[in-house]
C-alpha positions as CSV (number, residue, x, y, z in Angstrom):
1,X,87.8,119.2,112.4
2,X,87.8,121.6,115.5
3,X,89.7,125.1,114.9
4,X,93.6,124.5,116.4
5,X,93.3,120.6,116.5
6,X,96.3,119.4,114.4
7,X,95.7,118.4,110.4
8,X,98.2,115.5,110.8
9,X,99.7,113.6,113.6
10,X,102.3,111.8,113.3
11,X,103.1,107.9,115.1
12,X,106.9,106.7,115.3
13,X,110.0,106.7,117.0
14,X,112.7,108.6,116.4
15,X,116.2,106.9,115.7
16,X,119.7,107.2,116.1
17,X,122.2,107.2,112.8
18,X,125.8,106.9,113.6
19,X,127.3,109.8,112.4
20,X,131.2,110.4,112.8
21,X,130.9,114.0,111.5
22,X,128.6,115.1,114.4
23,X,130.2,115.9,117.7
24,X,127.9,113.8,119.7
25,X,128.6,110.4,117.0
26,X,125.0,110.5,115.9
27,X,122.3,112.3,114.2
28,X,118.3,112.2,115.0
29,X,116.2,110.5,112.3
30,X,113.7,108.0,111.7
31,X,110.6,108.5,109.6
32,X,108.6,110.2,112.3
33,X,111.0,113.5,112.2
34,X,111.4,113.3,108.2
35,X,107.5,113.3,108.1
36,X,106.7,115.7,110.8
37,X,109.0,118.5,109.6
38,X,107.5,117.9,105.9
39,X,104.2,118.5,107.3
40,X,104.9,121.5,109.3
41,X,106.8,123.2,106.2
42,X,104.2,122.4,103.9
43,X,101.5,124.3,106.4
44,X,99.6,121.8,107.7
45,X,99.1,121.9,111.7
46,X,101.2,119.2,112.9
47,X,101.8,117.1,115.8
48,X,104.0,113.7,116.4
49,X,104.2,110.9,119.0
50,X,107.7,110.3,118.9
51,X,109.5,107.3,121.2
52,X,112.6,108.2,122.2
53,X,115.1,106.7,124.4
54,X,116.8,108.9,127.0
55,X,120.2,110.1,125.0
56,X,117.8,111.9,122.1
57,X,115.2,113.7,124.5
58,X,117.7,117.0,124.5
59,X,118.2,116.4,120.8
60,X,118.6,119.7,118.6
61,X,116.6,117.8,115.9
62,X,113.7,118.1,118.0
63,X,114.0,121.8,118.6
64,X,113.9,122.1,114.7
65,X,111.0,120.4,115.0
66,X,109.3,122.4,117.3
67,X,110.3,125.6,116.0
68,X,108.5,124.4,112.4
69,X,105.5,124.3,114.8
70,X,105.4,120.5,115.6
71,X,103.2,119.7,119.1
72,X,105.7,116.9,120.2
73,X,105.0,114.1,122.7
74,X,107.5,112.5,123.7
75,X,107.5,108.7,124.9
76,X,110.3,107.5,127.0
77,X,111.6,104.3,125.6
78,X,113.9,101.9,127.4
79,X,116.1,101.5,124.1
80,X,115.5,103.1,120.6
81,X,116.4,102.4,117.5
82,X,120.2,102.5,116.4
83,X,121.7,102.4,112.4
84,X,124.9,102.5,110.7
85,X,124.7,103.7,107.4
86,X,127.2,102.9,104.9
87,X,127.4,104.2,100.8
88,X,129.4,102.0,98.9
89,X,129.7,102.0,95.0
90,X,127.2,99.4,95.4
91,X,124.6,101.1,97.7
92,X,124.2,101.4,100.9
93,X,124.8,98.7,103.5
94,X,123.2,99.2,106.7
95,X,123.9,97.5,110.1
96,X,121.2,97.6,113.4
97,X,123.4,98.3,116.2
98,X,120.0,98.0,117.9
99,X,116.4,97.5,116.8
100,X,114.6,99.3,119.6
101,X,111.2,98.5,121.3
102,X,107.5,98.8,120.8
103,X,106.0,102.1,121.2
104,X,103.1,101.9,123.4
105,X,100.0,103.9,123.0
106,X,99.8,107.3,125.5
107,X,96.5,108.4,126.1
108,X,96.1,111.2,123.7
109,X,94.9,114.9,123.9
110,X,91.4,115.2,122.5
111,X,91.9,117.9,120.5
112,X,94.7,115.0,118.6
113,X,92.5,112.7,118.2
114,X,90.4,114.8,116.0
115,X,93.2,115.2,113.1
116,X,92.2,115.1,110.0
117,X,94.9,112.6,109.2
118,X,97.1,109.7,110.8
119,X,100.5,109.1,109.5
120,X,101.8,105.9,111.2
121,X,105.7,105.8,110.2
122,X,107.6,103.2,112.1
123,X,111.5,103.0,111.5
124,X,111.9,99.0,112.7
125,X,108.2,97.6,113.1
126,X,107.6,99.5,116.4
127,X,104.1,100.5,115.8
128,X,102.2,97.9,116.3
129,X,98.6,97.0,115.4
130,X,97.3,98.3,119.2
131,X,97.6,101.7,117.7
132,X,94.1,100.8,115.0
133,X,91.6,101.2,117.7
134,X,92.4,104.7,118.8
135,X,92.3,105.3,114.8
136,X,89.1,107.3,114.6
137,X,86.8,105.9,111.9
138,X,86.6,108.6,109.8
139,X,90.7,109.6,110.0
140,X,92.7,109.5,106.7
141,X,95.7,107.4,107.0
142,X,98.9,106.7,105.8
143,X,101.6,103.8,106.3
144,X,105.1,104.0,105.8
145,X,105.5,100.3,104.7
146,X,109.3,100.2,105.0
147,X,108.9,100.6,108.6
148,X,107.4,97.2,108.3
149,X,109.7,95.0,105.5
150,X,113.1,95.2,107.7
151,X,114.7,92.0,109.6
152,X,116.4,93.5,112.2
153,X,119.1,92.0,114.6
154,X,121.0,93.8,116.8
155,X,124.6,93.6,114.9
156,X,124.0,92.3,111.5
157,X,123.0,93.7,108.4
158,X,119.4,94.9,107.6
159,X,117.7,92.5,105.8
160,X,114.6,92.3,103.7
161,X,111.4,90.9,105.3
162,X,108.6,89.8,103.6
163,X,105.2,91.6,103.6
164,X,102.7,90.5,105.8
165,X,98.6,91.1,106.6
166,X,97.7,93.2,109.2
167,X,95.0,95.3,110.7
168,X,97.4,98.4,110.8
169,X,98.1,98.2,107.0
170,X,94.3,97.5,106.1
171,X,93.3,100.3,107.6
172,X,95.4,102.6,105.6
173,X,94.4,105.0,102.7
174,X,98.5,105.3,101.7
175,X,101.0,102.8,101.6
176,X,104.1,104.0,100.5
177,X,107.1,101.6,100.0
178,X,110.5,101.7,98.3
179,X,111.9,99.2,96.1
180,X,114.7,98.7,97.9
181,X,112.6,97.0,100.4
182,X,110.7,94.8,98.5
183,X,112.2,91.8,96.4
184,X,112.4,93.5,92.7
185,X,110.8,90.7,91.2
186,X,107.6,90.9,93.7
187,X,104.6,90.7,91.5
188,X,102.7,93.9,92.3
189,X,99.5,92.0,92.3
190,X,100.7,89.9,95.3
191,X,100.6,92.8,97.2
192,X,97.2,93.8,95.7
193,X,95.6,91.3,98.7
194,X,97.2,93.1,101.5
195,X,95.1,96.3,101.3
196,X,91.8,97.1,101.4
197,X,90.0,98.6,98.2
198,X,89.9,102.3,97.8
199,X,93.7,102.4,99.3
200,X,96.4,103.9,97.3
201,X,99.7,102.1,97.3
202,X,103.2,104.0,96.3
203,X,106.4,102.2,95.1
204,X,109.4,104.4,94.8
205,X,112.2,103.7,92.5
206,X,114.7,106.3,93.2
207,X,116.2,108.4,90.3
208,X,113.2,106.4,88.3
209,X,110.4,108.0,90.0
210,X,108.2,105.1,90.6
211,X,104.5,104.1,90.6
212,X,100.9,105.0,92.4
213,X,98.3,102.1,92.3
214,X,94.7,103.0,93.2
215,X,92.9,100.0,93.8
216,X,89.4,98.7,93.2
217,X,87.3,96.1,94.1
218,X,89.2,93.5,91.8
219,X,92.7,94.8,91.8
220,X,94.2,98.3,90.2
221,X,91.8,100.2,88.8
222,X,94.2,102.9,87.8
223,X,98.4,102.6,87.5
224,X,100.5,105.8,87.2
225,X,104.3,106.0,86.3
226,X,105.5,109.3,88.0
227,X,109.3,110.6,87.0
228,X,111.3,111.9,89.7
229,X,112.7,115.4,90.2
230,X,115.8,116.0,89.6
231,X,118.0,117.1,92.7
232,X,120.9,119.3,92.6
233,X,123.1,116.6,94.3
234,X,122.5,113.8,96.6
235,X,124.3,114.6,100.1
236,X,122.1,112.2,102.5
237,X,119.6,109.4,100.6
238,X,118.4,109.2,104.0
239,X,114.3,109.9,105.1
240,X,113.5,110.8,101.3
241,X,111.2,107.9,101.0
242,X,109.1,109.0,104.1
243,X,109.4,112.6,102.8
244,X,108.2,111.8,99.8
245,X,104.9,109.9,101.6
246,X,104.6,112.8,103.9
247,X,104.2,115.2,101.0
248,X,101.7,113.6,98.9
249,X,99.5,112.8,102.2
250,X,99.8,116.8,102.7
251,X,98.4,117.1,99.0
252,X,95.4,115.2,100.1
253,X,94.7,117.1,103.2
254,X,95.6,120.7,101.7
255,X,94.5,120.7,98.0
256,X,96.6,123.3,96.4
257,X,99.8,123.2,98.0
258,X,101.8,123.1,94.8
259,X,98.8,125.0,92.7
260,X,96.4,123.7,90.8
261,X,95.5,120.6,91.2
262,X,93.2,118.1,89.4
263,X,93.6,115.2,91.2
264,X,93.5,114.0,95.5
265,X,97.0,112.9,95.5
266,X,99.6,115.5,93.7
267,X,102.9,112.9,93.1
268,X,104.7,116.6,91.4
269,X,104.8,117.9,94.9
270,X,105.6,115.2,96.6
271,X,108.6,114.4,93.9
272,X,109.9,118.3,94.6
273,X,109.9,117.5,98.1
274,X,112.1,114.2,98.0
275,X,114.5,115.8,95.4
276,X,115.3,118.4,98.0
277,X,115.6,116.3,101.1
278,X,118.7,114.3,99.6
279,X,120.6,117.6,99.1
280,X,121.3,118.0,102.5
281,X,122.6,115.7,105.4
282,X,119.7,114.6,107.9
283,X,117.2,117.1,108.5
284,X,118.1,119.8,107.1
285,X,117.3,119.0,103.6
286,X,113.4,118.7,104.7
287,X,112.1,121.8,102.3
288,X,109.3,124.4,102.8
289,X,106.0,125.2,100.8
290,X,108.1,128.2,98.5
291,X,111.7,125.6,98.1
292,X,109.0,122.6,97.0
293,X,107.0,125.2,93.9
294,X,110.6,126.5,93.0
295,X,111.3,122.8,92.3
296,X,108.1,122.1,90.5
297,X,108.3,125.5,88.7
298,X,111.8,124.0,86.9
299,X,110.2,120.9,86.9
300,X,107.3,121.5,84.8
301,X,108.2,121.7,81.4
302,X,109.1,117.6,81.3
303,X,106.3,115.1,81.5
304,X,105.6,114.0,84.5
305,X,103.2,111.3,85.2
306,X,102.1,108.6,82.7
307,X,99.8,106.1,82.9
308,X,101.8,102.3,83.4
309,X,101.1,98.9,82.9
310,X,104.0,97.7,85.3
311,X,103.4,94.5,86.7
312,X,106.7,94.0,89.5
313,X,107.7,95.9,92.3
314,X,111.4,96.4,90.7
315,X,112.3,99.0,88.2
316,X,112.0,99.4,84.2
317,X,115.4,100.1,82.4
318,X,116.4,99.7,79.3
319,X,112.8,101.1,78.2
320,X,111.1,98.4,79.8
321,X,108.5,100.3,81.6
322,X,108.3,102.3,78.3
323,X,107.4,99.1,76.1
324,X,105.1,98.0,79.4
325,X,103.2,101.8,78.8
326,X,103.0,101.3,74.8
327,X,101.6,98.1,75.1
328,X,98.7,99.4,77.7
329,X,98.1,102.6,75.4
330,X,97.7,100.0,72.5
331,X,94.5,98.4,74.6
332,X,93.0,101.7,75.2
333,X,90.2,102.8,73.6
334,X,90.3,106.3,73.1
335,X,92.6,108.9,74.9
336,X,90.5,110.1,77.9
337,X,92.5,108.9,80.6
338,X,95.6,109.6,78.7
339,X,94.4,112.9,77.9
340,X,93.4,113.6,82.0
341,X,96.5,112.6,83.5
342,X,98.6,114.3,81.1
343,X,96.5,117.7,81.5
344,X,97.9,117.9,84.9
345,X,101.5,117.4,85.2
346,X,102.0,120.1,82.8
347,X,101.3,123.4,85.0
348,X,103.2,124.3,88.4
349,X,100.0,126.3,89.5
């Protein structure tokens, strides 16, 4: 990569989420900003194509994203995304007041197009498959799935929608996902199909942690468990998924970010980083590289990571997942891989 090109760049469009606390009704989100500031505070070069509809081109969320050191574009959209968020005792019910538009592919600086990595975040399906061919070949990228799995209608509830093929998501290195988006009972190996071999796909399960799946030729050739960092208090839920994606793609461009690492992708920073976002609403709960090794530092005496033998999308309680790990340790031969994986989640750096 040429000296002052950007290390990541960013692809989504920013969205609006009603917000009766804020003096203008709404707050800046979306995937795209939750990424971009990650990236930026994590010291990675960073630059974002970011749709936006007319009322959030003077947003202040942008300024904090340009004073982290994001190179913004900016695409004028007709319409952008809308949301109402609601937390009930139940979870949280959201509403599209609007679902937004395509974002259409600029022509890009040169200097962008040489970035080491491609994080393609959409917040309701608006980046479409166009956006493969100005992929270059040799790009690392990432896919924030849930950008993908919502039904969206302009006054209804968000629904789920099932995953689909497509060239965008078989091109990816990362697929990240939450379990909220995907039917619980969704055999992981249906999803298997989707991506190409090689790819790493991410499943988070909240206050569970969740799993990483690299696969191989034939399916998973290696299933971790990660456990989730705990947070001082959860303000906002919102953008912690794409935080958390954000993060672990930094890990694979920047080895070391949280310290030693042993492996490409490091889930313990990515975990610090989406226990932080929540504690804050919007925004301003996105942490930098010293706030994510604090966390790791008092996270680091519990194990962390373990490998899994989970078969469904949907989470393990009542020691489910626990019995599901027994039963793969009891087929191993040996305690290599246990041995490797459990070498590393034990030191902060």
């Amino acid at each position: 990569m040429t000296a002052g090109s950007p290390e990541v760049l960013h692809v989504g469009s920013a969205c609006r989420d009603v917000a009766p606390d804020d003096p203008r009704g709404w707050r800046l989100g979306g995937g795209v900003t939750y990424s971009a500031l990650t990236t930026a505070r994590l010291g990675l070069r960073t630059a974002a194509v970011v749709g936006v509809e007319a009322e959030a081109r003077s947003a202040a969320e942008l300024d904090l994203l340009r004073g982290a050191g994001v190179d913004l574009m900016l695409v004028p959209l007709p319409e952008g995304p809308v949301f109402l968020n609601e937390e009930t005792p139940a979870g949280r019910r959201q509403t599209c007041v609007r679902p937004g538009v395509p974002l259409p592919v600029p022509p890009l600086p040169e200097s962008w197009q040489r970035a080491t990595a491609w994080s393609m975040v959409p917040v309701a399906g608006e980046v479409s498959d166009d956006w493969v061919a100005a992929i270059p070949a040799e790009a690392m990228v990432s896919v924030a799935w849930q950008g993908f799995l919502r039904r969206l209608v302009a006054g209804e509830l968000v629904s789920r929608k099932p995953p689909q093929a497509s060239p965008l998501l078989w091109r990816a290195d990362i697929v990240g996902a939450s379990h909220h988006d995907l039917d619980p009972a969704t055999p992981l190996e249906s999803l298997f199909p989707l991506l190409r071999p090689g790819a790493h796909l991410l499943i988070t399960q909240g206050w569970e942690g969740g799993l990483l799946i690299a696969l191989g030729e034939d399916g998973p050739a290696e299933t971790l468990r990660y456990r989730a960092a705990e947070s001082d208090g959860e303000v906002d839920p919102t953008g912690a998924g794409d935080t958390f994606l954000a993060a672990l793609l930094s890990t694979a461009v920047h080895h070391g970010i949280g310290g030693h690492q042993r492996r490409r992708l490091d889930l313990r920073v990515a975990a610090a980083a989406g226990s932080l976002v929540v504690e804050a609403p919007g925004l301003a709960g996105v942490a930098d590289r010293d706030a994510v090794r604090m966390r790791m530092v008092r996270e680091r005496v519990r194990r962390f990571v373990e490998p899994s033998a989970a078969d469904r999308v949907g989470s393990y309680r009542d020691g489910g997942w626990r019995a599901a790990l027994a039963a793969s340790a009891a087929r191993r031969r040996g305690r290599t891989a246990h041995d490797e994986v459990h070498g590393q989640h034990l030191r902060s750096g």
